[in-house]
N, C-alpha and C positions, 0 to 999 in steps of 0.2 A: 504494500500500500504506500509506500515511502514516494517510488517512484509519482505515484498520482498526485500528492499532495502535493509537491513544492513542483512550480512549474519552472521559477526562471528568476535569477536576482535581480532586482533593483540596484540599475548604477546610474544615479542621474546626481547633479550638483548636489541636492538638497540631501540626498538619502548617504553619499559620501560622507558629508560633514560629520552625519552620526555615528561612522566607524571608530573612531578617535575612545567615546566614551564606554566604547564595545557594542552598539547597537545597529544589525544588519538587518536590510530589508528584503521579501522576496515575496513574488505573486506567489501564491495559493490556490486548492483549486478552491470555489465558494460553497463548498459544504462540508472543506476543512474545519475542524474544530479547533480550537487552541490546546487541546492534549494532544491530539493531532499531529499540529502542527510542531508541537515541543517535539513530542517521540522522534517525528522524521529529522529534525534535524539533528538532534543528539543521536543518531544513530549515522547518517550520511556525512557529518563533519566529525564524528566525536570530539565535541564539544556540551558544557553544561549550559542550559537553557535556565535564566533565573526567573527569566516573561517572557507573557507575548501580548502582544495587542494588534489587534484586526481594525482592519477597515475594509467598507465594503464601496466601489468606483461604482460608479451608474454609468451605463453604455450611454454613449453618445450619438446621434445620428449625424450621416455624412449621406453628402451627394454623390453618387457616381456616374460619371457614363453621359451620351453623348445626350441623353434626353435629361439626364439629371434625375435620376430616380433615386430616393428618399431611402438609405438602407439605414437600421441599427445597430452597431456594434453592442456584445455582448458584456454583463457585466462583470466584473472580475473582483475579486477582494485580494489586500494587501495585509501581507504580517511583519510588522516590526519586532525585532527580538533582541534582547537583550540577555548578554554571554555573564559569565561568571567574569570576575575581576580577573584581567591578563591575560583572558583567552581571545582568538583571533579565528576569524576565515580565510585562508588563504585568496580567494576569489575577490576579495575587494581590496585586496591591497594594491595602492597603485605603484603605474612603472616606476616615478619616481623613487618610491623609499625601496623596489629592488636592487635599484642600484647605486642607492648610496648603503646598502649592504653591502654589496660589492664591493664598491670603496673603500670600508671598513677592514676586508679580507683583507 
């Protein structure tokens, strides 16, 4: 079930800044639950889960196509999670701090 629940992480500006204090973001599927969504990712990152908090996006509608017909995009919910103190995801660390690691060697 692991695989179902977390679809895809969140790397936008805003969702970055929250790395820092240990807090990663990632779409879910929307009938994820917040035990849920802890298990899968302390199982897929082995990492400790201390929260989570959900949000759920409302689909937006877009026009497409040469007539311009009216389609909905679906909705999707977002889980912010927050790591035990000094733990990390691999997956959002950016290029920069791998290579001032590097640097470091």
């Amino acid at each position: 079930m692991n695989n179902t629940v977390i679809i895809k992480p969140v790397v936008s500006e805003k969702s970055m800044q929250g790395v820092h204090p240990g807090k990663f973001t990632f779409m879910v599927s929307s009938f994820a639950t917040k035990t849920d969504i802890k298990n899968a990712i302390n199982q897929a990152f082995n990492v400790n889960v201390v929260s989570v908090s959900t949000s759920k996006i409302k689909g937006k509608r877009k026009r497409i196509g040469t007539r311009r017909i009216e389609v909905k995009e679906t909705a999707t919910k977002k889980a912010t999670v927050m790591l035990k103190k000094g733990e990390k995801i691999s997956l959002f660390e950016s290029g920069t701090e791998e290579e001032k690691k590097k640097k470091k060697k």
